[in-house]
C-alpha positions in Angstrom: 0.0 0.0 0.0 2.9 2.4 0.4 4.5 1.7 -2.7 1.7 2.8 -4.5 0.9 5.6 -2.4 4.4 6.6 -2.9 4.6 5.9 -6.9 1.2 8.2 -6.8 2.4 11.4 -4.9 6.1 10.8 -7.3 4.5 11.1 -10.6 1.9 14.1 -9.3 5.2 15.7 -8.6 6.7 15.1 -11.6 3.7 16.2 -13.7 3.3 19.6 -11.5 7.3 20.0 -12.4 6.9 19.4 -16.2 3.9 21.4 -16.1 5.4 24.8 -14.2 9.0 23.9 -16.5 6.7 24.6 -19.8 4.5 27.9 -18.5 7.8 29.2 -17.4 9.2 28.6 -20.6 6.4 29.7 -22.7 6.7 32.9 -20.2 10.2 33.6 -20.9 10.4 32.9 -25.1 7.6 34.8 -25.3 8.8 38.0 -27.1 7.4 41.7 -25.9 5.6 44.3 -27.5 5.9 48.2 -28.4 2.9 50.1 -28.1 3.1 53.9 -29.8 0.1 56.0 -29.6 -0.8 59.3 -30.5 -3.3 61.7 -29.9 -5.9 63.4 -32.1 -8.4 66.0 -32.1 -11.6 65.0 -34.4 -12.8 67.6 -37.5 -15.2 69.5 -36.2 -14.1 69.8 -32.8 -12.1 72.9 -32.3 -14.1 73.9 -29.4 -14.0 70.4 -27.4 -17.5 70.4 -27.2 -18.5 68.0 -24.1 -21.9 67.1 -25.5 -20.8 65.5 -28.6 -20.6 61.5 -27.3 -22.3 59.9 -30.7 -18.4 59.4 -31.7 -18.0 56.5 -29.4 -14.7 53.7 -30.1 -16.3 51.8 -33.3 -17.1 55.6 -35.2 -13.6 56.6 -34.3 -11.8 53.0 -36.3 -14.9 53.8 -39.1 -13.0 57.1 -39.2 -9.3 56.1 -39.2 -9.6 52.5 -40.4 -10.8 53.0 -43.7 -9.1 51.3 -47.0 -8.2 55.3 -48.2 -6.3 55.6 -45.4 -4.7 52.2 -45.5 -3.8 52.4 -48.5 -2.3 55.5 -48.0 -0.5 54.4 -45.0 1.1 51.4 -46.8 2.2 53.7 -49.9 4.1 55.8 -47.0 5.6 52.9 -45.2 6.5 51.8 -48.9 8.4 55.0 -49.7 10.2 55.2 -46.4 11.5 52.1 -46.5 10.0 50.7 -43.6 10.1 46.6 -43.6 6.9 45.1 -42.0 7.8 42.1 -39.7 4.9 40.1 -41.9 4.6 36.2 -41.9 4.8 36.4 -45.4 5.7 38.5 -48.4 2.2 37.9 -50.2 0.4 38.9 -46.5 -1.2 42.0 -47.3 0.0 45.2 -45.5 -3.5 46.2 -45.0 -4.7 43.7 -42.9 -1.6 43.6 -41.1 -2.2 47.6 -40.1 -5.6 46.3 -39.0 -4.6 43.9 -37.1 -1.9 45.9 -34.9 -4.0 49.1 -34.7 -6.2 50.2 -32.3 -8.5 53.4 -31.8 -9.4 54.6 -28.4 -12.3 56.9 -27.7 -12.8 60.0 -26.1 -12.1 60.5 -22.5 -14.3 62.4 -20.0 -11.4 64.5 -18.9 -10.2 66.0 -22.3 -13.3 65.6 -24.9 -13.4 65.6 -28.6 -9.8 64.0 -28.7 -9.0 60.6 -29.6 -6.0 58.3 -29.3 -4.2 55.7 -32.1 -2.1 53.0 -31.1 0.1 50.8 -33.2 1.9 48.0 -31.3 4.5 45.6 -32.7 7.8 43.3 -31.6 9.9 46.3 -32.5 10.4 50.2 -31.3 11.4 51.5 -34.3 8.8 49.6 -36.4 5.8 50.5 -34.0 6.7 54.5 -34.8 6.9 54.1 -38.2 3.6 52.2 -38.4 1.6 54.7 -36.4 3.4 58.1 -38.2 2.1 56.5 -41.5 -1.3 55.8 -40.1 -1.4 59.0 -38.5 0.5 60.6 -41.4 -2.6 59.2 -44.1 -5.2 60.1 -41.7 -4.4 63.9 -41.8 -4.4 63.8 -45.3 -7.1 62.2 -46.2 -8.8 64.7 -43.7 -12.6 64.4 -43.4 -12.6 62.5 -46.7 -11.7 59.2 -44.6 -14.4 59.2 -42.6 -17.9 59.1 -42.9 -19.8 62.5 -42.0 -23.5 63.6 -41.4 -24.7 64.7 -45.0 -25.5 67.6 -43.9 -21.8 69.1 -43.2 -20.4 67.1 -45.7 -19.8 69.9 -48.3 -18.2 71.6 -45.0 -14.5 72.7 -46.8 -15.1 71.4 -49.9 -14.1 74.1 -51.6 -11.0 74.5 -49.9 -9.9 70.7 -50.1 -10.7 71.3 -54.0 -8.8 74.0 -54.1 -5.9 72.6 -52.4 -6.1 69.8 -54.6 -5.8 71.7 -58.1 -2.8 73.7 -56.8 -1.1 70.7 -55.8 -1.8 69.2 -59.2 -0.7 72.4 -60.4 2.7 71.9 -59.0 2.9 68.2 -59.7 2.0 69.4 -63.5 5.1 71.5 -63.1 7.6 69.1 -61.8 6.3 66.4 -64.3 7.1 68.6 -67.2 10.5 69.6 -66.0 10.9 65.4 -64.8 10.3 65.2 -68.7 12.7 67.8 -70.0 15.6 66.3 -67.8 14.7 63.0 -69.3 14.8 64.1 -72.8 18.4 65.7 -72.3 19.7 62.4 -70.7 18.2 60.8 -72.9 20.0 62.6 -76.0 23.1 62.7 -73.8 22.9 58.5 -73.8 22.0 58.7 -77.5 25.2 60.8 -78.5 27.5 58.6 -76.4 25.7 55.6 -77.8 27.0 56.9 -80.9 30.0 54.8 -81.1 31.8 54.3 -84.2 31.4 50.5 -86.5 34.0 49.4 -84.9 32.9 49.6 -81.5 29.0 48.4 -81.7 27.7 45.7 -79.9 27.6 43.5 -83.3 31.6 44.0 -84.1 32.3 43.3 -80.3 30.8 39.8 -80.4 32.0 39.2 -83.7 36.0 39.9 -82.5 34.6 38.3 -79.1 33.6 35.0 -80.7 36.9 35.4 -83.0 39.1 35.6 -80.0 37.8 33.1 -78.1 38.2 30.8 -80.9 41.8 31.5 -81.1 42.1 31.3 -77.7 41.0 27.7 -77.8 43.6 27.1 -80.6 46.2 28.4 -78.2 45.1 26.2 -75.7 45.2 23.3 -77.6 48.6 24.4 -79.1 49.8 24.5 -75.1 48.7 21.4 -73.8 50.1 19.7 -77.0 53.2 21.7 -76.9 53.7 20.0 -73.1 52.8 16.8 -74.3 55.6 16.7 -77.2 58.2 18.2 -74.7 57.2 15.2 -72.0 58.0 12.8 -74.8 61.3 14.1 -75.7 60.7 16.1 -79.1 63.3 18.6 -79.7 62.2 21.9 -78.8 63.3 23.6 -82.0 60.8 22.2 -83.8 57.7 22.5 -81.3 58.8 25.9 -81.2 58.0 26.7 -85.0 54.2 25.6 -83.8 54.1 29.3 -82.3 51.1 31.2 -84.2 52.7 34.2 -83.3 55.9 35.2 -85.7 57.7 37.7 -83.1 57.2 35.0 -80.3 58.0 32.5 -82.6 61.7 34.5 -83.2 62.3 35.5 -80.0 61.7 31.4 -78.6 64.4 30.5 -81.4 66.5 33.3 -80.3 66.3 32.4 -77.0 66.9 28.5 -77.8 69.8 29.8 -79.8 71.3 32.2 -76.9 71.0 28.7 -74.3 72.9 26.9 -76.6 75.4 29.0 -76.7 75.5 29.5 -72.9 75.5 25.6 -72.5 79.0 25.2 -75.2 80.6 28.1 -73.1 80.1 25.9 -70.0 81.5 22.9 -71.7 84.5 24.6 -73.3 85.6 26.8 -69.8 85.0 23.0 -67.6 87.3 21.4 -70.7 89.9 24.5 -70.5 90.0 23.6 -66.4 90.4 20.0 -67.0 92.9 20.2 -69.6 95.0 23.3 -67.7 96.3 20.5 -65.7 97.2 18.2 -68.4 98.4 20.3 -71.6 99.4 23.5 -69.7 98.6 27.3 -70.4 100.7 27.6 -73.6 99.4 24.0 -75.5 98.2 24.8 -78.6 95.3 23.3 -77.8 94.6 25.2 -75.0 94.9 28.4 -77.3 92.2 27.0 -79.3 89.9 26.1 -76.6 90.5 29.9 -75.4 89.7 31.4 -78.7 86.5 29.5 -79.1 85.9 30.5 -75.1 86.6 34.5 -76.5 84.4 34.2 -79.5 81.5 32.9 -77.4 81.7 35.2 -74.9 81.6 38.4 -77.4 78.6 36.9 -78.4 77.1 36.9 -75.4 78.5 40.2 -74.9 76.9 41.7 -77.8 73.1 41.1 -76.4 71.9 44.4 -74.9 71.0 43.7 -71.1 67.7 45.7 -71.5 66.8 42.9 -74.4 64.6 39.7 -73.0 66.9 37.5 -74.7 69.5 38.6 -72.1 67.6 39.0 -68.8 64.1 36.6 -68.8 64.8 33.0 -68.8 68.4 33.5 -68.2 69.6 29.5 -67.2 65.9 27.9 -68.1 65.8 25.0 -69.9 64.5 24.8 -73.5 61.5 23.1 -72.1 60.7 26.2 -70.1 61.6 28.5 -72.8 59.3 27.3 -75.4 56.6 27.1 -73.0 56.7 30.5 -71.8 56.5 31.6 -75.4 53.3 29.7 -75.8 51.9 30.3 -72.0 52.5 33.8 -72.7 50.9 33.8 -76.6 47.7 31.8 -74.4 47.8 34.5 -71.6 47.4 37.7 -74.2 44.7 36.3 -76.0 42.7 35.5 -72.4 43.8 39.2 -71.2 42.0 40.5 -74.8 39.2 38.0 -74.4 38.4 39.6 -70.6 38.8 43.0 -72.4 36.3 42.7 -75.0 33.4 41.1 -72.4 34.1 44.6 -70.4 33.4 46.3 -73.3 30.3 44.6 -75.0 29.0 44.5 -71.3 29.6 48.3 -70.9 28.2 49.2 -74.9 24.8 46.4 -73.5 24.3 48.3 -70.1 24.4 51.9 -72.0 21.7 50.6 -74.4 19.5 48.9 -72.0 19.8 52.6 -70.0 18.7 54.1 -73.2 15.5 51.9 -73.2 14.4 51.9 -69.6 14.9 56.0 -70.1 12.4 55.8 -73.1 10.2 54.0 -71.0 10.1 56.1 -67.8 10.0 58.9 -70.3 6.6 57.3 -71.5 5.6 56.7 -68.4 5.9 60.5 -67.3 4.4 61.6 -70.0 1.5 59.4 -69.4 1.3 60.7 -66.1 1.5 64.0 -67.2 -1.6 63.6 -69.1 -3.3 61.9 -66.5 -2.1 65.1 -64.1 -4.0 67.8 -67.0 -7.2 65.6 -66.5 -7.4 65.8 -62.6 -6.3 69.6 -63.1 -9.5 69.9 -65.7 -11.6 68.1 -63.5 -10.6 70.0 -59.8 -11.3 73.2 -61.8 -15.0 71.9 -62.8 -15.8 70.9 -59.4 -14.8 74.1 -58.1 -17.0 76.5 -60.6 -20.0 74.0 -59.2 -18.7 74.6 -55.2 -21.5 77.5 -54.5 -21.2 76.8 -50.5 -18.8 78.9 -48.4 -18.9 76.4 -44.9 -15.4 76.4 -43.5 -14.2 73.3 -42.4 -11.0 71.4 -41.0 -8.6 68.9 -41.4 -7.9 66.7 -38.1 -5.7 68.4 -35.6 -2.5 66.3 -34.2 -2.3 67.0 -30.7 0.4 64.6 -29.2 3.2 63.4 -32.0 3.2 59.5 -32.0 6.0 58.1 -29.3 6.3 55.1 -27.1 3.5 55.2 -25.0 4.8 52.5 -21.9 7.9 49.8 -21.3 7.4 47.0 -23.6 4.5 45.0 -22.8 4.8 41.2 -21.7 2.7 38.3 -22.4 0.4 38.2 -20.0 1.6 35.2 -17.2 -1.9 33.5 -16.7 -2.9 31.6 -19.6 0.8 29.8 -20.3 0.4 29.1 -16.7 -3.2 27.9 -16.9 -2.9 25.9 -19.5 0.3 24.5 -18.4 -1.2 23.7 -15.4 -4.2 21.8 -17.0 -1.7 19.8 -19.3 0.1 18.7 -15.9 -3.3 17.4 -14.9 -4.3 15.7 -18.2 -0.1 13.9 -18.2 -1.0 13.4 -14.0 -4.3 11.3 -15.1 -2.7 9.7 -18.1 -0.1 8.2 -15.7 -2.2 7.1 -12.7 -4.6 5.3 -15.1 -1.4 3.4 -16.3 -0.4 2.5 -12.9 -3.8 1.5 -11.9 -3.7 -1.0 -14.8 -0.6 -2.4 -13.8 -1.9 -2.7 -10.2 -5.1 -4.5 -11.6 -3.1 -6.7 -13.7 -0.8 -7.8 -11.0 -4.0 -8.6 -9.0 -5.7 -10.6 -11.5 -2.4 -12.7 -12.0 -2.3 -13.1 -7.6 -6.1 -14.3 -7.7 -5.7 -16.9 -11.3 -3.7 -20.0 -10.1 -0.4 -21.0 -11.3 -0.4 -23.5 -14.3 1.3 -27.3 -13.4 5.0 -26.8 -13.7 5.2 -23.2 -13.1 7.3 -22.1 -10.0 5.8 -21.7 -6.8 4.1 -18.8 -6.1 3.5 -16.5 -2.5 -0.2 -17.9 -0.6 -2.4 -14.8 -1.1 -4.4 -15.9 2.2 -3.0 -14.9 5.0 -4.5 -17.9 7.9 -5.9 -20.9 7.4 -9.6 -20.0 8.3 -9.6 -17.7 5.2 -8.0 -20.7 2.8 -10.8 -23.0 3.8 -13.8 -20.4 3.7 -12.8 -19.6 -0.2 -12.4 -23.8 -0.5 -16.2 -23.7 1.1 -17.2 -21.2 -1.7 -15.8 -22.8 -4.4 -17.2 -26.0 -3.5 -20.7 -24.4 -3.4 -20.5 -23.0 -6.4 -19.4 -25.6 -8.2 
């Protein structure tokens, strides 16, 4: 009976310290939250008239929470370069500004004002988000929101007005957009004005040429290596050399080691035979003569010449190599050159065209800009009302209203607390069916040949009273 009392009060324990492990968990990863808010005063309230409670929470979001002002808002946060902390790319921004706005009614203490808060996992992104909310409210002005009928005309002659000398000025800076446009775009088209040489056709034409030739050379190279590894004499790979100055200046070189090589041999013969013949042998005189004439060869290369300064000691492997490494290299080095400059003559030309198109574009614009101006002037000649009315006042500039703000403790806790209980249950109704199965197996008697098993009766008067039952019922 202890044993199971004590497997009991164990796993309760263990479930209550899994359980308060996961709330404090899901306490502590839980990230915080900016909330910005900023205060407004509503059109039509200049006075902070007291009486005026029709405007309760839901009229103030019909007012600020409108797709005008949205879409405004979003088209702001666009331009500034704000990045939304979205779960996607395709979520729209919209609903996302509906989601982490809120609109607060009037209080009692200060009437006719309003508040809008923006809360999100970042400080800087929660001002951003409410200045562009804020921002689209005041310029949609009384627009945005929906207004007795009766005061709706209230500034609209004004607003109208405002709006045709804006698009008075965005007429303006359209037209001189386009005239910038069209002297870039004739500066582009007189430095596009290369010569036949230099157009994008001829450049892939000597690019394709090039490229062939440097595959040639390549070839040439590796089959260049090749003969030298199999002993070929280097004279004759050398006269493979597509280049005729290279070609000279490898033979010349091959030449000026051979040279260098029989002046060894003939000044380690004149030091061998020194010994043997003497200074004044006439074959010593020879030897000396041919070491003289050698030397004024030698002599007579200028030291500023490659034949007398690069390669000096190489073998004629290595010279004829270099000759074609370096024949390779030129024609890679012209190859790189030539990519630069078709990709330089492409970019300028697709500049060109993306200028004719936003050229286009502005000019579409433009036209679209004399319509709105034609039809702001209309409306006004049909304003005949003189009401003055007035944009929303900002009272308080958005800011960080409070510390960040916590997930509230209670429901991780709760529902922790309830998942404890659920894991609790699950385990005591496994030990119970272990306890039950290890009773059913005490009262079923042991088949012939098993090993003995424990008496479940504890005295002889209870053995015989279950022997008197049995033999009753049966």
């Amino acid at each position: 009976m202890m044993k199971r009392w004590f497997a009991a009060v164990s796993a309760a324990l263990l479930c209550l310290g899994v359980s308060l492990s996961a709330g404090w968990l899901w306490q502590t990863l839980a990230g915080a939250r900016y909330e910005a808010c900023a205060r407004l005063l509503r059109d039509g309230d200049v006075g902070g008239d007291p009486t005026a409670e029709d405007d309760s929470q839901s009229a103030d979001e019909a007012r600020v929470l409108t797709p005008e002002v949205l879409t405004e808002a979003a088209t702001l946060l666009h331009e500034r370069g704000v990045l939304l902390s979205l779960s996607s790319p395709f979520d729209p921004v919209n609903d996302y500004l509906v989601q982490h706005t809120r609109v607060g009614g009037e209080s009692q203490e200060r009437p006719g004002e309003f508040c809008i808060r923006c809360f999100a996992g970042e400080r800087e992104e929660a001002l951003q988000m409410l200045a562009a909310v804020v921002d689209a409210y005041l310029s949609a002005g009384p627009d945005a929101s929906p207004q007795d009928p009766e005061l709706a005309a209230d500034g609209v002659e004004q607003t109208i007005e405002a709006e045709r000398e804006q698009l008075t000025r965005a007429i303006e800076l359209q037209k001189q957009t386009i005239r910038e446009m069209s002297v870039r775009l004739e500066a582009a088209a007189s430095e596009d004005g290369h010569a036949p040489d230099e157009g994008p056709d001829f450049l892939e034409t000597e690019l394709g040429r090039v490229r062939q030739a440097h595959r040639e050379a390549a070839a040439r190279l590796a089959e260049a290596r090749r003969d030298l590894d199999n002993k070929l004499p280097a004279e004759s790979v050398a006269g493979r050399i597509a280049d005729a100055s290279a070609r000279t200046r490898a033979l010349e070189r091959l030449n000026l080691g051979k040279v260098r090589d029989e002046l060894q041999r003939l000044e380690a013969l004149q030091t061998k035979w020194s010994s043997v013949y003497g200074r004044n042998h006439p074959r010593m005189v020879e030897l000396r003569e041919k070491i003289d004439t050698l030397e004024g060869q030698l002599a007579d290369i200028p030291a500023d010449r490659p034949d007398g300064s690069d390669l000096a000691g190489a073998s004629s492997a290595t010279i004829v190599l270099a000759a074609f490494e370096s024949e390779s290299a030129g024609l890679e080095e012209t190859e790189r050159r030539l990519v630069t400059q078709l990709s330089d003559v492409q970019g300028r030309i697709q500049g060109r065209q993306e200028l004719e198109l936003q050229l286009n574009q502005s000019r579409q614009e433009l036209t679209f800009l004399h319509a709105e101006h034609d039809r702001a002037q209309k409306q006004i000649a049909a304003v005949r009302r003189e009401q003055t009315g007035r944009q929303p006042a900002l009272i308080s500039p958005p800011a960080i209203e409070r510390e960040p703000i916590g997930r509230d403790s209670g429901l991780p806790m709760a529902v922790s607390c309830v998942s404890g209980m659920a894991l609790y249950l699950l385990m005591l109704w496994q030990i119970r069916r272990r306890w039950l199965a290890s009773e059913r197996s005490d009262v079923n008697p042991a088949p012939r040949g098993s090993p003995a098993r424990r008496e479940r009766f504890r005295s002889q008067e209870e053995q015989h009273l279950m022997r008197l039952k049995l033999a009753a019922h049966g």
